[in-house]
DSSP file (Angstrom, degrees, kcal/mol; ACC not computed):
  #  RESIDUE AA STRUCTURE BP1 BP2  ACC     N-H-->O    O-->H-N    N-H-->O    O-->H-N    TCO  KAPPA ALPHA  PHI   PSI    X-CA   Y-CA   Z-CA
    1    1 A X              0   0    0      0, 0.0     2,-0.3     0, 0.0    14,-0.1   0.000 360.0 360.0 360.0 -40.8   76.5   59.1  112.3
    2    2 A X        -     0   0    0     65,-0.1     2,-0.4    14,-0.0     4,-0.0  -0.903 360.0 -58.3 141.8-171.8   73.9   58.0  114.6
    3    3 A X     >  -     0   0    0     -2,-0.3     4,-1.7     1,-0.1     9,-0.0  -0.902  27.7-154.9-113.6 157.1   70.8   55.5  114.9
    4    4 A X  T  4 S+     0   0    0     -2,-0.4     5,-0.1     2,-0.2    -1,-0.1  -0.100  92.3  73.1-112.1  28.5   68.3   55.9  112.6
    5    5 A X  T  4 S+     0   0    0      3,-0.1    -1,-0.2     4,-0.0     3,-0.1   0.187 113.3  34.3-117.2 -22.4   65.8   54.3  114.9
    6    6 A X  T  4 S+     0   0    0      1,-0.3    -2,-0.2    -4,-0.0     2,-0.2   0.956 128.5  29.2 -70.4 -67.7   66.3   57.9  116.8
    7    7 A X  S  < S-     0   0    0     -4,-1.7    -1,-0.3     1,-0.1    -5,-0.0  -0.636  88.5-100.3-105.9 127.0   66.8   60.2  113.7
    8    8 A X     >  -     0   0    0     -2,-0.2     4,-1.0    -3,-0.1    -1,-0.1  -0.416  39.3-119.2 -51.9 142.4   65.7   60.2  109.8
    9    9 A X  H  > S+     0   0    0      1,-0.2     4,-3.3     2,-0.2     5,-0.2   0.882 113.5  53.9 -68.4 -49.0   68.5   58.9  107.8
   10   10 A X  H  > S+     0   0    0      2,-0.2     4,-1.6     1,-0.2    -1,-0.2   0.759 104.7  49.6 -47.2 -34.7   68.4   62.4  106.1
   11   11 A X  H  > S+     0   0    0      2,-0.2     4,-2.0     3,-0.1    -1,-0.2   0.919 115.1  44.0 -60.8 -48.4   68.7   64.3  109.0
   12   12 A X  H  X S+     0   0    0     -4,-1.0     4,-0.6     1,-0.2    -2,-0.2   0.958 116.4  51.6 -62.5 -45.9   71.8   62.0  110.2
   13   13 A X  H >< S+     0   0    0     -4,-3.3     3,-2.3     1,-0.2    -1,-0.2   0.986 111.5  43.0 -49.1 -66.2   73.0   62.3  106.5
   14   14 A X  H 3< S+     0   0    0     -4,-1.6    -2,-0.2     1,-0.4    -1,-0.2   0.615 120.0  43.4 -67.0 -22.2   72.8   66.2  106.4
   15   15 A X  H 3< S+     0   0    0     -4,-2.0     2,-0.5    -3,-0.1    -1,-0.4   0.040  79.1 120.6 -63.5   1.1   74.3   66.7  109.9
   16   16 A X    <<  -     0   0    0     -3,-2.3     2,-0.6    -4,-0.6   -14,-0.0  -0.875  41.2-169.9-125.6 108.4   76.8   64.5  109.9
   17   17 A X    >   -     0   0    0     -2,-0.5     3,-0.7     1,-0.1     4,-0.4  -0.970   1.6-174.3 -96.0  73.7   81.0   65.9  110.5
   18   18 A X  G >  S+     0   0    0     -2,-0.6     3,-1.8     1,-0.2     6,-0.2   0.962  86.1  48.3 -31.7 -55.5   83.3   63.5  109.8
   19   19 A X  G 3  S+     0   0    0      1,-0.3    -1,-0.2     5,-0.1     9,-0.1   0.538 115.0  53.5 -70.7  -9.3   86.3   65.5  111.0
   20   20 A X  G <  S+     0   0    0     -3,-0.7     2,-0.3     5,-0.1    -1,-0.3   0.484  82.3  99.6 -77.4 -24.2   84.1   66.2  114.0
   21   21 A X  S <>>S-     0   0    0     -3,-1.8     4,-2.8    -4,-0.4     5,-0.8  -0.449  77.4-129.3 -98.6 127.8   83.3   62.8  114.8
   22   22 A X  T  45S+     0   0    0     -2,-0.3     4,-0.2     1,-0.2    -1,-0.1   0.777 105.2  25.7 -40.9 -44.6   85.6   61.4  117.8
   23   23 A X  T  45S+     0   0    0      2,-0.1    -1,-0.2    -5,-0.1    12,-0.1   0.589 127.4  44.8-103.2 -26.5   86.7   58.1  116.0
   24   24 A X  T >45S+     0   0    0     -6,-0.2     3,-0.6     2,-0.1     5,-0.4   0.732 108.3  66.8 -67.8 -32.8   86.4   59.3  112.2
   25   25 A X  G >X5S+     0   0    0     -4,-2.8     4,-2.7     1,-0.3     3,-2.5   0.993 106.8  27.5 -60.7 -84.2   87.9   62.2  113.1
   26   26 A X  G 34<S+     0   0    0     -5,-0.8     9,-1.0     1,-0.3     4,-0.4   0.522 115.8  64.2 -62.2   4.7   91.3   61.2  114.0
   27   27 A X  G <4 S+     0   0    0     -3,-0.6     4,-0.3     3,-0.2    -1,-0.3   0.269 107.3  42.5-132.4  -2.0   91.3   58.0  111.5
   28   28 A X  T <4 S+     0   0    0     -3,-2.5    -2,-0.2    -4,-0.3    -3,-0.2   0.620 111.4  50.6-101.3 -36.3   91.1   60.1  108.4
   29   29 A X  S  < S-     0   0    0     -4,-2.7    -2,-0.2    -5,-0.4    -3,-0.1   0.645 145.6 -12.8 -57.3 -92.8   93.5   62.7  109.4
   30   30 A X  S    S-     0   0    0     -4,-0.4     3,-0.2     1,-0.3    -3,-0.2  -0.194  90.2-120.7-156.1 -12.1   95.9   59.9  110.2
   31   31 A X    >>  -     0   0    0     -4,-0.3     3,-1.6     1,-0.2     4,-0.5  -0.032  69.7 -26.5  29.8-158.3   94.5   56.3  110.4
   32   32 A X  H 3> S+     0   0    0      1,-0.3     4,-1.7     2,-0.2    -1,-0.2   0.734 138.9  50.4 -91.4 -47.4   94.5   53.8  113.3
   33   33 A X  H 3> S+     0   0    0      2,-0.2     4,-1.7    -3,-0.2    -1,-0.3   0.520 104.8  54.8 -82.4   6.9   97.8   55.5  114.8
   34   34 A X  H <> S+     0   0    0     -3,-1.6     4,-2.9    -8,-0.3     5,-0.4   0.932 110.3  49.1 -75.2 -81.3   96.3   59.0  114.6
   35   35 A X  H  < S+     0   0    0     -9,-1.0     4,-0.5    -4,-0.5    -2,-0.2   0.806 111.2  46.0  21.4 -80.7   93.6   57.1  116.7
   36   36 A X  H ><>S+     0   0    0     -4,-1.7     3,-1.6     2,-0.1     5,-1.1   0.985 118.5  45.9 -53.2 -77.3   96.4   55.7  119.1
   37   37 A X  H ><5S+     0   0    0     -4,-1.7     3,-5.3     1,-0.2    -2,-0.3   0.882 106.2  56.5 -34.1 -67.7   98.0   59.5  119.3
   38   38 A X  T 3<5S+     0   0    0     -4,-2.9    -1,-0.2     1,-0.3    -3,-0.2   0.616 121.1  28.9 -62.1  -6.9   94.7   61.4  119.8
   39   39 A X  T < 5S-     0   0    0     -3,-1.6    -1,-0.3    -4,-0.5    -2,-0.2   0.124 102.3-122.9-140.1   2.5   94.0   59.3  122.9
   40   40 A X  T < 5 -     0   0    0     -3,-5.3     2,-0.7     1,-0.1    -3,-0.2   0.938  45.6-175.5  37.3  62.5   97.4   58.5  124.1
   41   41 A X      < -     0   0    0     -5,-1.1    -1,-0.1    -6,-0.1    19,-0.1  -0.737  25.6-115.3 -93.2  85.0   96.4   55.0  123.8
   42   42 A X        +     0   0    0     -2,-0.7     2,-0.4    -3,-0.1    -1,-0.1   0.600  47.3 170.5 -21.1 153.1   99.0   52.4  125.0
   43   43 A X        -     0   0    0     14,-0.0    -1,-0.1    -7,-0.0    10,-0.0  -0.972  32.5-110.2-163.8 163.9  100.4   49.9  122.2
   44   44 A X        -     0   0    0     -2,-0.4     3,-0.1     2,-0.1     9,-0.0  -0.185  35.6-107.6 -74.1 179.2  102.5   47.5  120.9
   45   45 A X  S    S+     0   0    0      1,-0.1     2,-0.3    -2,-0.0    -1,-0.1   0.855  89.7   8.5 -64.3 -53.6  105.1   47.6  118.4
   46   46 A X        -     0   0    0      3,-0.0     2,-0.3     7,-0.0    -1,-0.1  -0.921  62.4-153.4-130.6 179.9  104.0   46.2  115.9
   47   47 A X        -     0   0    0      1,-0.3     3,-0.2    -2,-0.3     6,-0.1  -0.883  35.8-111.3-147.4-176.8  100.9   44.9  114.7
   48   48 A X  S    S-     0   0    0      1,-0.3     2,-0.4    -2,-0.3    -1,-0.3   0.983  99.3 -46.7-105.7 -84.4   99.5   41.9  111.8
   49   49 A X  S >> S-     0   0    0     -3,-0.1     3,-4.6     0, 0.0     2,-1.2  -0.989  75.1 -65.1-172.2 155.3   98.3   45.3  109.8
   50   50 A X  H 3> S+     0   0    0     -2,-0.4     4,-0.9     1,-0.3   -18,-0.2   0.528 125.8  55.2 -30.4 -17.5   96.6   48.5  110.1
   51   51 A X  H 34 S+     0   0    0     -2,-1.2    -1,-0.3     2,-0.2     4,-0.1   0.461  97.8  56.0 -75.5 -17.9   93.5   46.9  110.9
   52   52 A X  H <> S+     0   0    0     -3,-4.6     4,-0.8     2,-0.1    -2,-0.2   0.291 110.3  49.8-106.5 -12.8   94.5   44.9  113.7
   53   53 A X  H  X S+     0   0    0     -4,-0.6     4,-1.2     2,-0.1    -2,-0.2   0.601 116.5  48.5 -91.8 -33.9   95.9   48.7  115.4
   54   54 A X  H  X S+     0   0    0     -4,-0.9     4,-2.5    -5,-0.3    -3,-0.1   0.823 108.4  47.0 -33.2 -70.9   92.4   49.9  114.5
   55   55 A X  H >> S+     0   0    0      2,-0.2     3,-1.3     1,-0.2     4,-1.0   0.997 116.2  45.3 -63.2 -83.8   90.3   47.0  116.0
   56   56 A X  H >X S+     0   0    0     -4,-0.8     4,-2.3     1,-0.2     3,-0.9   0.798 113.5  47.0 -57.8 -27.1   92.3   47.0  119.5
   57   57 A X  H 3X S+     0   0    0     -4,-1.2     4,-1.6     1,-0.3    -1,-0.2   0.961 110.2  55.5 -75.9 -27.5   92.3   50.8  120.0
   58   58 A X  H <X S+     0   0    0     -4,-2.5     4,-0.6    -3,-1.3    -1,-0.3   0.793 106.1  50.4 -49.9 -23.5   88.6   50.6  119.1
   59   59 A X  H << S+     0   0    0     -4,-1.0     4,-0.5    -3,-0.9    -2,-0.2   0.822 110.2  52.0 -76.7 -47.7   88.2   48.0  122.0
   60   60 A X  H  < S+     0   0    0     -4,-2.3     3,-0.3     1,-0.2     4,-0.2   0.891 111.6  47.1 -57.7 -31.7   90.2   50.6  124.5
   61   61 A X  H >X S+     0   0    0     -4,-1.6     3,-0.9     1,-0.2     4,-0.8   0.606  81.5  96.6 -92.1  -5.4   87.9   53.3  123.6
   62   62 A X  G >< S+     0   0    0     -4,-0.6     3,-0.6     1,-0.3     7,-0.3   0.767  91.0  46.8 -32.5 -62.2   84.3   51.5  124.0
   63   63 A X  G >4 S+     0   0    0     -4,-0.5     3,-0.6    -3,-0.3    -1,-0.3   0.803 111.4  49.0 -50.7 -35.4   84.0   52.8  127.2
   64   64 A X  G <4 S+     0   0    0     -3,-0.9    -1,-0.2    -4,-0.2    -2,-0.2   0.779 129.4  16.7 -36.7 -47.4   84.9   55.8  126.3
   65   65 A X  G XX  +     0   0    0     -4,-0.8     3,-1.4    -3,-0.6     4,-1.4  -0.499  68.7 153.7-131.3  56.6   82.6   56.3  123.3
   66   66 A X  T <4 S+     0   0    0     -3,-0.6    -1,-0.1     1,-0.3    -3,-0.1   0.466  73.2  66.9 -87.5  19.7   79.8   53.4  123.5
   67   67 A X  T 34 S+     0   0    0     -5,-0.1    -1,-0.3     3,-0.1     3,-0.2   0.662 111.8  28.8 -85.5 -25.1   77.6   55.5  121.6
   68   68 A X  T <4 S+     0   0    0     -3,-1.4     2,-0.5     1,-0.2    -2,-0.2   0.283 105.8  65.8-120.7  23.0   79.8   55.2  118.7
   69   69 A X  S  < S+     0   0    0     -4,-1.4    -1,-0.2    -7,-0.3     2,-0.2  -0.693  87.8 177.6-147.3  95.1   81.6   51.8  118.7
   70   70 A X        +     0   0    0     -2,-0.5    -3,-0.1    -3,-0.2    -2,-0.0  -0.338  31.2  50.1 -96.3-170.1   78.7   49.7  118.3
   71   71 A X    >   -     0   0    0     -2,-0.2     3,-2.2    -5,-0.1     4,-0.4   0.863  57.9-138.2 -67.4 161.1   77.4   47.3  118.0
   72   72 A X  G >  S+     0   0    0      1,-0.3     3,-3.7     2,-0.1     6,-0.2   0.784 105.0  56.2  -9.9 -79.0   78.6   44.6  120.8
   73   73 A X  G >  S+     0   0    0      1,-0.3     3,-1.7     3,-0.2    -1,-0.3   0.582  94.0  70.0 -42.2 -20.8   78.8   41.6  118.5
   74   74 A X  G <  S+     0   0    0     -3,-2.2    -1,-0.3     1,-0.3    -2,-0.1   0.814 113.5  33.7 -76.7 -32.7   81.3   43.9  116.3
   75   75 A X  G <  S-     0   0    0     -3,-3.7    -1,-0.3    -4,-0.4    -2,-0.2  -0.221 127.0-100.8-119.7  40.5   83.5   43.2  119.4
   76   76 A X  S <  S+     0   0    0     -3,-1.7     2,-0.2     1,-0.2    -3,-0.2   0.650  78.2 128.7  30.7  47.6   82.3   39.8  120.3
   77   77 A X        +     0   0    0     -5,-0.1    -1,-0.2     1,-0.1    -2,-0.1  -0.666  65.0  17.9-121.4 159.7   80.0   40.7  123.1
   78   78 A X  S    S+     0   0    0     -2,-0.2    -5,-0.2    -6,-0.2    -1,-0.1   0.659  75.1 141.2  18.8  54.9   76.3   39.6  123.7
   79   79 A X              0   0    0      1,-0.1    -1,-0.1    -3,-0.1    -2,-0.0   0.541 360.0 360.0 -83.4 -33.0   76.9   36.7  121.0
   80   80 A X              0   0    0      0, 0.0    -1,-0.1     0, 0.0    -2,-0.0   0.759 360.0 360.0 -91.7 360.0   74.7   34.5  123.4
């Protein structure tokens, strides 16, 4: 949605496009392998469960999208 240290939480609320949204977008139409698809993301075969296909494609896209797959620590960065 956005940070609310930028933006009123009401603003963020009342603006706010899931189906718009780069990573929400593709993970409601579809969940984590809509995700995979939308970004032609490499993968395995299988995975421990949909959450564990989720997690790593979020990890591929960070760079991509570091404005929305915050924060670090979510991905076990700047833990020190």
């Amino acid at each position: 949605m956005g940070s609310m240290f930028e933006r009123p939480l009401v603003e963020l609320v009342e603006e706010y496009n899931p189906q718009a949204h780069p990573i929400v977008g593709p993970l409601l139409a579809g969940g984590p392998a809509a995700l995979v698809e939308r970004y032609d993301l490499p993968h395995e075969e299988t995975y421990v469960d949909a959450c564990h296909l989720c997690y790593e494609a979020r990890v591929m896209l960070r760079q991509r999208f570091p404005k929305w797959l915050t924060p670090d620590q979510m991905y076990g960065e700047g833990l020190d």
